[in-house]
N, C-alpha and C positions, 0 to 999 in steps of 0.2 A: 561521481555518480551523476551530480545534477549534466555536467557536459557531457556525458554519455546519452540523457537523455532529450537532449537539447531536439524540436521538431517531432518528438512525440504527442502522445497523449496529455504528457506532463506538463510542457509547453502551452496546450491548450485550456489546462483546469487551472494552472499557475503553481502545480505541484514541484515543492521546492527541497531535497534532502535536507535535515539541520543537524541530525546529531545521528554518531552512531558506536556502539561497545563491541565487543565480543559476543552477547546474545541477544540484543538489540537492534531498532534502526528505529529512526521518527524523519517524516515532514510533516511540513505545513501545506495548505491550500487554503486561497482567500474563499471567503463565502463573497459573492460576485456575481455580475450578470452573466456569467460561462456556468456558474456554480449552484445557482438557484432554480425554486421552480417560479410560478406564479404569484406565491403566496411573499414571496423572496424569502422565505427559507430555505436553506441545503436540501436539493435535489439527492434525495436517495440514490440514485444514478451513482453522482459525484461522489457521493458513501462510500455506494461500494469499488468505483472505480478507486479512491485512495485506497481501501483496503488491501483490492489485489495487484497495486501498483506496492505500495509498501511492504507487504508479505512476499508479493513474489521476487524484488530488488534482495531484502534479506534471503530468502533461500538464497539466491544465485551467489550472496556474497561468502555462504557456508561452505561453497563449494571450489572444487579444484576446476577453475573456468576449462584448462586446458584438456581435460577428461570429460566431464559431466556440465551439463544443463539444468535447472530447474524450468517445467512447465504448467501451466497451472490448469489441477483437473477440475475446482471445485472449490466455488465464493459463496460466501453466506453473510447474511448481515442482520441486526435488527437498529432499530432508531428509540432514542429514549428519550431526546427532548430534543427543540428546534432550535436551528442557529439560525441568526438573521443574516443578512445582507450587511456587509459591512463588518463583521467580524471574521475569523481565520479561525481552522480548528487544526490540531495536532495530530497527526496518526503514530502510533509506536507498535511496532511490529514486535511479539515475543516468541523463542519458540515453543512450541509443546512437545511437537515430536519431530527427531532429527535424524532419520533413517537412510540405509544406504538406498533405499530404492523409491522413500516418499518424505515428506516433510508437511509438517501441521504448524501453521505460525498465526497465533494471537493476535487481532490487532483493534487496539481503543481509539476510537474518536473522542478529543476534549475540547470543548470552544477555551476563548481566552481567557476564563475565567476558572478553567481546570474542572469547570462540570464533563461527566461521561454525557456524550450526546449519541453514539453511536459502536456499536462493539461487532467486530465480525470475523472470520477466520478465512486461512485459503489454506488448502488442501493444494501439495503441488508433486508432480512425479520426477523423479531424478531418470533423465537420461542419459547417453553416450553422447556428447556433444557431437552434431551434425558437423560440425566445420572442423572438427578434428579428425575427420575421415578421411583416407587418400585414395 
């Protein structure tokens, strides 16, 4: 997964896959000068972009790549406490709902100390995959 995304968005936050099960997936990203705002706490941005970077990896990996797609219709997030600069937080992606035409996955932000700092969902649509057209 991580070399799959190697020169993406992931590259640039330092989002790193670490673990993943059967209805699971987690990474990390450092909290960082790519990761912060101002205040050098996590950039809500950064939030939500691990959200729908780690929701939307987990759809795709539910799926038969060589048929279907996951793409994503719809990111939501809120923030419950701050991470500073210089800490890493964990995303863990769960599902909620795992249909044949849409998918709902959970996913927690926790700094290094296992506090929830942020919780947000993506909504994503299963399509025909494009590259498997002739």
């Amino acid at each position: 997964m991580n070399e799959r995304c190697k020169n993406t968005l992931n590259t640039a936050l330092g989002i790193e896959f670490s673990a993943f099960g059967p209805d699971y997936l987690e990474a990390t990203m450092p909290v960082n000068a790519a990761t912060v705002q101002p205040l050098r706490m996590l950039n809500g941005g950064a939030s939500l972009a691990l959200i729908e970077t780690v929701g939307s990896m987990a759809a795709n990996l539910a799926l038969d790549r060589n048929v279907f797609v996951a793409v994503g219709q719809s990111v939501t997030g809120f923030h419950m406490r701050p991470v500073f600069e210089g800490d890493f937080v964990t995303a863990r992606a769960e599902a909620l709902h795992i249909g044949s035409r849409s998918h709902i996955w959970e996913v927690i932000l926790r700094d290094s100390k296992g506090n929830m700092a942020a919780k947000g969902s993506i909504t994503m649509a299963v399509i025909n995959n494009p590259a498997a057209r002739v």
